[in-house]
C-alpha positions in Angstrom: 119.0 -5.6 -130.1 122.0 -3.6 -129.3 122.1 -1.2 -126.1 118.9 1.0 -126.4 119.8 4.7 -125.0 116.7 6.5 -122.7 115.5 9.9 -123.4 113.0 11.7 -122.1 110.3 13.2 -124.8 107.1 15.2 -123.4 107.6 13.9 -119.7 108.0 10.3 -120.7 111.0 8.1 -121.3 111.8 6.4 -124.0 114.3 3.9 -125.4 115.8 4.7 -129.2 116.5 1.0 -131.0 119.5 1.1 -133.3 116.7 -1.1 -135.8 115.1 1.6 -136.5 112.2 1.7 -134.1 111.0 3.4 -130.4 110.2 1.2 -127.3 108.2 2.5 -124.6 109.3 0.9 -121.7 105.9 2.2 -119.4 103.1 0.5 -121.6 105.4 -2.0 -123.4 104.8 -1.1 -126.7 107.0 -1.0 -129.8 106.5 1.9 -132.7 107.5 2.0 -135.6 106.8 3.7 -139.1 106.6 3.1 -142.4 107.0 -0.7 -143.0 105.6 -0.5 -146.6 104.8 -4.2 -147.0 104.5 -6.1 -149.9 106.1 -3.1 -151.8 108.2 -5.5 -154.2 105.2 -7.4 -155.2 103.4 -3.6 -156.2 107.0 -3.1 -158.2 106.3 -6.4 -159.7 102.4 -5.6 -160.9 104.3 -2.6 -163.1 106.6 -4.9 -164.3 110.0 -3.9 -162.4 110.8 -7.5 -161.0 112.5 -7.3 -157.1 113.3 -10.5 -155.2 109.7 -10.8 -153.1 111.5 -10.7 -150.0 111.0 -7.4 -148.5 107.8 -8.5 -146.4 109.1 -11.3 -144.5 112.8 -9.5 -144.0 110.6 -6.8 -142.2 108.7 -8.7 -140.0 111.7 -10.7 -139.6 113.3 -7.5 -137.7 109.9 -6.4 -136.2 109.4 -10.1 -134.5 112.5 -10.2 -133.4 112.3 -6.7 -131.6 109.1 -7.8 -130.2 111.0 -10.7 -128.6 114.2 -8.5 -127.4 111.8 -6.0 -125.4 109.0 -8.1 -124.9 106.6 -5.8 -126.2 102.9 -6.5 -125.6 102.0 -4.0 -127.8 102.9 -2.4 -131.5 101.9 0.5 -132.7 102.8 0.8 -136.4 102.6 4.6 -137.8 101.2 4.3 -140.7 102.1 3.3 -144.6 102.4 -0.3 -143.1 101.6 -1.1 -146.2 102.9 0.0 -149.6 99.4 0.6 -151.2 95.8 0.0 -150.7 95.8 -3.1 -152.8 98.3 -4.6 -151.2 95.3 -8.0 -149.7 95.2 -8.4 -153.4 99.0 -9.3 -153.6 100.0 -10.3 -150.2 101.8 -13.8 -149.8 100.0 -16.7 -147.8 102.6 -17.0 -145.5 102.9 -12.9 -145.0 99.0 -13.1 -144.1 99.8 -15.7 -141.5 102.4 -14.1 -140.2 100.4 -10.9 -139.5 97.6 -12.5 -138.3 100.3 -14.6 -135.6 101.4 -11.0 -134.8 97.8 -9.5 -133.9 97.4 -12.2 -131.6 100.5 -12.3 -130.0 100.6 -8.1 -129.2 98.1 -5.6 -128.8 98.5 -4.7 -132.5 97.5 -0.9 -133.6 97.4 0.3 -137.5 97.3 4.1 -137.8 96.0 5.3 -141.4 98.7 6.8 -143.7 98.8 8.4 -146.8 99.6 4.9 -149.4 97.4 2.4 -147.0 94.7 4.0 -145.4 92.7 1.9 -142.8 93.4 -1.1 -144.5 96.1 -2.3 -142.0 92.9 -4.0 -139.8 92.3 -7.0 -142.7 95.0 -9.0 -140.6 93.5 -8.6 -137.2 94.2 -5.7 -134.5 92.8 -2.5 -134.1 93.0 0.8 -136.8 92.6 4.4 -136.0 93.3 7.9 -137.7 95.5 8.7 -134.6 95.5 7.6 -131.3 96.5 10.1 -127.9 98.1 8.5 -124.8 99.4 10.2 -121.7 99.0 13.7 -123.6 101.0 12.3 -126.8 99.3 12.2 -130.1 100.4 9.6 -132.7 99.5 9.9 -136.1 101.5 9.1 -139.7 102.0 12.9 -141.0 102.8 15.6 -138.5 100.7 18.8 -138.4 102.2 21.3 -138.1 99.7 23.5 -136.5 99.5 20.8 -133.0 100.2 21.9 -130.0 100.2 18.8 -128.0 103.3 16.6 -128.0 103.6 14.5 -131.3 105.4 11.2 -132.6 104.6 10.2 -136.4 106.4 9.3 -139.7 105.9 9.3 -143.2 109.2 11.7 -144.3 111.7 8.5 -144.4 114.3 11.0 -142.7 118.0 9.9 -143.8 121.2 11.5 -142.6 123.8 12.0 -144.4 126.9 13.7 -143.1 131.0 13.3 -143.0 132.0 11.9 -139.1 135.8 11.5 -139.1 136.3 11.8 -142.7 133.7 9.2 -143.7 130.3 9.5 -145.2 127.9 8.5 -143.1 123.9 7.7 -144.8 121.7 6.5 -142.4 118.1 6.4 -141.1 117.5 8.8 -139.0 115.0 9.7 -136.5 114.4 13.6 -136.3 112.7 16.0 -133.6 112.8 19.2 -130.9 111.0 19.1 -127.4 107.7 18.8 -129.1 107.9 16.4 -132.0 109.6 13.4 -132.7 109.5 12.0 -136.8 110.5 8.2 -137.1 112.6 6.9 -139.5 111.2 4.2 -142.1 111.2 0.8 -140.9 110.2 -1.1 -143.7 113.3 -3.0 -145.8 112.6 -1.9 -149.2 112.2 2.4 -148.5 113.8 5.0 -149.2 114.6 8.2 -147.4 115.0 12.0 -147.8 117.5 14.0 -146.1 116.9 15.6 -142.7 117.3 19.1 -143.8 114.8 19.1 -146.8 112.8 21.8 -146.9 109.6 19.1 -146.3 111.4 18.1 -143.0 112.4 21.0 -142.3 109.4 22.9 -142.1 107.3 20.8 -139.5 110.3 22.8 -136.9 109.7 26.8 -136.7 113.4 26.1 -135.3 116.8 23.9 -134.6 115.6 20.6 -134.4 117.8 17.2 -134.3 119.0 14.6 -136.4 119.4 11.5 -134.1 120.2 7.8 -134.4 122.1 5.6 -132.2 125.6 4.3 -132.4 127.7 2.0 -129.8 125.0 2.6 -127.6 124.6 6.3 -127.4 122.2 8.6 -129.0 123.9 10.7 -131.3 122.4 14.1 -132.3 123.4 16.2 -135.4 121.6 20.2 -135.2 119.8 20.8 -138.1 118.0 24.5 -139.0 114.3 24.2 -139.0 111.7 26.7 -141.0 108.8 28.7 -140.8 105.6 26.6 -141.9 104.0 29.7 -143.1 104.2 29.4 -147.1 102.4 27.4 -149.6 105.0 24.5 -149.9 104.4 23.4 -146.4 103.5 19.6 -146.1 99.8 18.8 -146.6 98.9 16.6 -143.3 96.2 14.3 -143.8 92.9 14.7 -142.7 92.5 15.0 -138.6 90.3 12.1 -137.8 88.8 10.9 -134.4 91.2 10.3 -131.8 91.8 7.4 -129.2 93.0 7.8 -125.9 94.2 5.1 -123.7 96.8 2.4 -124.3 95.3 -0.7 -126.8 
């Protein structure tokens, strides 16, 4: 793990990982987004053959960042998985792994939009969002919260010119209230940070930021209004937990 900058988001601090993923150094837990597993072996069922690889490279990253900060806890945002049917398809030896994970951290599935509650089948618990220390943590962002929020689902990419080079990276992306995680998962994709379905979950400038040589580095993006019909649709507010898991 290279050197993790701190910030402080909602009265809490925070260390951005480099890999892609947020630590929080007061409960020990690891989040990420977005890890669309077994998303190869969905490619496959349709007939587009990828190297089934995708799975293990990801938890690959994911156990070894739960080694570098000694998490006792991961909280994966939801989409963990790349579909609902994904049991159907999953690899022996992906299913052990998971199940290794669950009892080796306090392991938390959120829902998302291509996986559902489904993330539980492997061990650990599953919730539609869960709340700690006045933070909500769901997979799409409403845009209508008030309270403090960290979620996922965009894939948010930056792509910019630094010194005369192109520069295409995940991204995380956020203002003083919410904070959007870029896609952990090996085999995703990404949309840029100043799309209009980024861009509208900030009434106002809001950040671009990923970490470089150990800093945080920030790129000001414009936000937008989310008062017209293109808005993104969040999913459905379910139940929320509050305490650490």
């Amino acid at each position: 793990m290279s050197v993790a900058p701190i910030f402080s988001f909602a009265g809490q601090e925070f260390r951005m990982l480099a890999d892609r993923a947020l630590f929080w150094p007061r409960h020990r837990v690891l989040i990420v987004a977005d890890l669309h597993l077994e998303k190869a072996s969905w490619y496959a069922a349709s007939g587009q053959h990828l190297p089934p690889y995708d799975s293990h490279d990801t938890l690959d990253r994911l156990a070894r960042l739960v080694a570098e900060t000694d998490a006792r806890a991961v909280w994966c945002l939801g989409d963990s998985f790349h579909d609902r049917d994904a049991a159907r398809r999953i690899a022996p030896a992906v299913a052990a792994r998971l199940h290794c994970l669950a009892a080796a951290t306090r392991l938390l599935w959120i829902a998302g939009n291509h996986d559902g509650l489904s993330g539980g089948a492997w061990g650990g618990d599953i919730a539609d969002e869960h709340v700690v220390d006045g933070i909500v943590f769901r997979h799409q962002s409403w845009p209508d919260e008030t309270r403090s929020e960290i979620s996922g689902h965009f894939h948010p990419k930056l792509r910019t010119n630094v010194r005369g080079r192109h520069l295409s990276r995940p991204c995380f992306v956020g203002d003083a209230q919410r904070l959007i995680l870029p896609a952990f998962g090996s085999l995703t994709g990404g949309i840029a940070v100043d799309h209009a379905v980024i861009a509208e979950n900030f009434s106002s400038v809001y950040q671009a930021m990923l970490v470089a040589g150990g800093r945080r580095l920030c790129f000001p993006c414009p936000g937008r209004p989310c008062d017209d019909a293109t808005a993104s649709r969040p999913l459905r507010r379910g139940a929320a937990s509050e305490g650490v898991r």
